[in-house]
N, C-alpha and C positions, 0 to 999 in steps of 0.2 A: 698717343691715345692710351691712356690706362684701359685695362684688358676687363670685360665686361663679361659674368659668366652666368646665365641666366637656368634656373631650374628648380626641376619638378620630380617627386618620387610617385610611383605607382606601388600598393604593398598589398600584400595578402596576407592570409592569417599564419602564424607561426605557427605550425604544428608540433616540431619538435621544441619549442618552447612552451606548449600547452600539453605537451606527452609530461614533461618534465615540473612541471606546476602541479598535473591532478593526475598521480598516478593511478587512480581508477578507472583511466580512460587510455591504460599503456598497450591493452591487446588491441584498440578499435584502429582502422584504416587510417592515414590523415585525410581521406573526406570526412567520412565518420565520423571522427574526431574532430574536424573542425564544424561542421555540422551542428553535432552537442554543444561545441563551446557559444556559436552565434544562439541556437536555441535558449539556453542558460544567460549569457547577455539579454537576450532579447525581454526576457522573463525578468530579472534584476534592475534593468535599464532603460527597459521600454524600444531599445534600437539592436542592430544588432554590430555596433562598431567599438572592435574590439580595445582596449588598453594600448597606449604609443609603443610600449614595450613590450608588445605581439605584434608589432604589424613588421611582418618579414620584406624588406624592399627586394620587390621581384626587376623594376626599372629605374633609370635615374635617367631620365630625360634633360639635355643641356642646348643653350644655344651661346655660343663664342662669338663674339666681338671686337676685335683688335686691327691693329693695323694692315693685317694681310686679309681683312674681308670678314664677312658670314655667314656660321657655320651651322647648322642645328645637328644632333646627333642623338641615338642615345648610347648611354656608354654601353662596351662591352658588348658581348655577343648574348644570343637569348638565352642560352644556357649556363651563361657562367654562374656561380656561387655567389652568393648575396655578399662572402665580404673583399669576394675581386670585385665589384663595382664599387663600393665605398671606400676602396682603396683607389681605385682611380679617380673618382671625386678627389682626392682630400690630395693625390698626388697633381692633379690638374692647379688646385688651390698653392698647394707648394712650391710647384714649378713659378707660374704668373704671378700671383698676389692680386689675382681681379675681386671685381667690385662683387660684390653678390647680388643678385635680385632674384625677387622670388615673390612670390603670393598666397600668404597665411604661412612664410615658411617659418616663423617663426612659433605660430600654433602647433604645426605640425613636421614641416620636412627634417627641420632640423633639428628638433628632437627625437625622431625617431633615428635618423645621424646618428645623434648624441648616445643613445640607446644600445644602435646596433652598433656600432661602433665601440662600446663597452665592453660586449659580449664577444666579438671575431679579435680583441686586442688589436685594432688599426689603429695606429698611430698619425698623429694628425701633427704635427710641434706648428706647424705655421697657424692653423686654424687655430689652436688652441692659446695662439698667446698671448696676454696681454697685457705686454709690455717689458714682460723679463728676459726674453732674447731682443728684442728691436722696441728700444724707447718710444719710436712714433708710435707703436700698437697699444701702447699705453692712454693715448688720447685719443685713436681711431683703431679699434680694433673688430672682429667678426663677431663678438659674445655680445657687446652692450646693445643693447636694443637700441639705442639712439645714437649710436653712429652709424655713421656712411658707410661702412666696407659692406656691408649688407640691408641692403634696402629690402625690405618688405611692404612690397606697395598694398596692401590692402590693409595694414598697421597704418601705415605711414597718413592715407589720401581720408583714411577712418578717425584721423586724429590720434591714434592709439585707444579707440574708445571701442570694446566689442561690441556694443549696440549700435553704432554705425558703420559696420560690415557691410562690404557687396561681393556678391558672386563675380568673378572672373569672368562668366560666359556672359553675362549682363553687362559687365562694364564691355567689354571687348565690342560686343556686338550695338552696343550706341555709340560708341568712336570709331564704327562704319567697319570693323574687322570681323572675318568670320564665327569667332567664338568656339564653340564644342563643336565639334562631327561623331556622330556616331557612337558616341559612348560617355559614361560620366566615370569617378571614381568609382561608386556605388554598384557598380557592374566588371569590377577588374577580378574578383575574385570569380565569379560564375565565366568570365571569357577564359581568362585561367584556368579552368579545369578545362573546357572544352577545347584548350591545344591552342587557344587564337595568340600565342605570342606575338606572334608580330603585327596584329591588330593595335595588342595594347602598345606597344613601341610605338606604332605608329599616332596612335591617340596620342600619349607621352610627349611627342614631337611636335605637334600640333597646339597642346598646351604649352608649350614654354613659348610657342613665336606669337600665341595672343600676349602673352605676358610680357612678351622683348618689344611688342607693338605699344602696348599700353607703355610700358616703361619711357619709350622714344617718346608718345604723347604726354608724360607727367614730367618730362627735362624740357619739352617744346613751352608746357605752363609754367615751367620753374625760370624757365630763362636760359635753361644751359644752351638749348638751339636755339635759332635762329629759324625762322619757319623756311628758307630753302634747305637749310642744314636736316631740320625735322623731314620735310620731303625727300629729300637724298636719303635719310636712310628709311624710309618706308621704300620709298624704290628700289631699294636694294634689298629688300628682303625678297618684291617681287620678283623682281631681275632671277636673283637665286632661286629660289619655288620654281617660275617657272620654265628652268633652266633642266628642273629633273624627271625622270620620267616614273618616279613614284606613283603609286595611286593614288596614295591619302594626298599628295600634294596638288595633285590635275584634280582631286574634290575641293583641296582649300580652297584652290586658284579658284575655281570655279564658283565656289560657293561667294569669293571677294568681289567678283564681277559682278556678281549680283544683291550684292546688299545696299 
């Protein structure tokens, strides 16, 4: 089985990259400060979401798929530094060589990666190559939007067309899986100040195994499974869930049972 590594970033506003952008605003708090910058977006924009190269990734939410089972996680502990988690990303990618999947990551998770990633100098060589250390990366590599090592199912199921976009909690929740619990992106920075880290981790968690769920349902329409093959591995995500005695996961369960 090629190693299947499935995920999702949570991010907030960069403060000290918005200290360092408008020095006008170098004595205010980073609430303060970030505060002024969504106000000023909001006012320029109409929204108040900031530039891919401000959003500071506070989670990287993953789910692992190989031959010893699965796994969902999010990396790192609540407090580590924004570029120990992108370094474990890009060391997990190094290690394996799994597939990628992800939803809109290609709009957003991954360049923000690409971003933060610029800025902490994390060095990526497996992610980044295409084709100049290992010739196969050259016809299938992580960068081209039309290959395989990274599938982007909401690109991919859209045609590559932005105007046939679907929300993840939409799709999820009509191919009978729970969808969101309790929180959207659009609320990570306000849980975030109020201390809920482990809230947002646990939301984080929750969206990559909608997205590892859909994924298993778009190889069941491709052909890759076999519809007992497709059941075995929804089985197995349940087996696992409810095998732990998390919160957020006795809600997912809970919430599955009942859709």
């Amino acid at each position: 089985m090629i190693p299947t590594l499935v995920f999702d970033l949570e991010t907030i506003p960069d403060a000290e990259g918005l200290r360092r952008l408008n020095p006008q605003w170098a004595a205010y708090s980073d609430t303060d400060l970030i505060e002024e910058a969504l106000a000023a977006r909001r006012e320029s924009h109409g929204n108040d979401f900031l530039p891919l190269h401000l959003q500071k990734i506070a989670v990287i939410g993953c789910v692992f798929r190989d031959d010893q089972g699965f796994r969902v996680r999010t990396l790192g502990q609540a407090d580590d530094a924004e570029a120990v988690l992108i370094n474990s990303f890009f060391k997990t990618i190094g290690h394996y060589t799994p597939i990628l999947v992800s939803w809109n990551g290609s709009g957003f998770d991954l360049p923000v990666l690409h971003y933060r990633s610029l800025i902490h100098s994390v060095v990526a060589a497996r992610y980044w190559d295409a084709g100049e250390d290992d010739r196969d990366f050259k016809f299938n590599n992580y960068l081209n939007r039309y290959h395989n090592r990274h599938v982007d199912l909401m690109d991919v199921l859209a045609k590559f067309n932005g105007r046939a976009n679907a929300p993840l909690d939409d799709l999820a929740k009509l191919c009978g899986f729970p969808g969101k619990l309790g929180m959207d992106g659009s609320q990570v920075w306000k849980a975030w100040q109020a201390g809920q880290r482990d809230e947002i981790r646990a939301y984080c968690e929750t969206d990559v195994v909608n997205t590892w769920l859909v994924y298993c349902r778009y190889r069941l329409i491709k052909g890759e499974l076999d519809a007992p093959a497709y059941e075995a591995e929804v089985q197995l995500v349940r087996d696992t869930l409810s095998a732990s005695d998390a919160v957020h996961w006795k809600e997912y369960m809970t919430a599955w049972d009942h859709v």
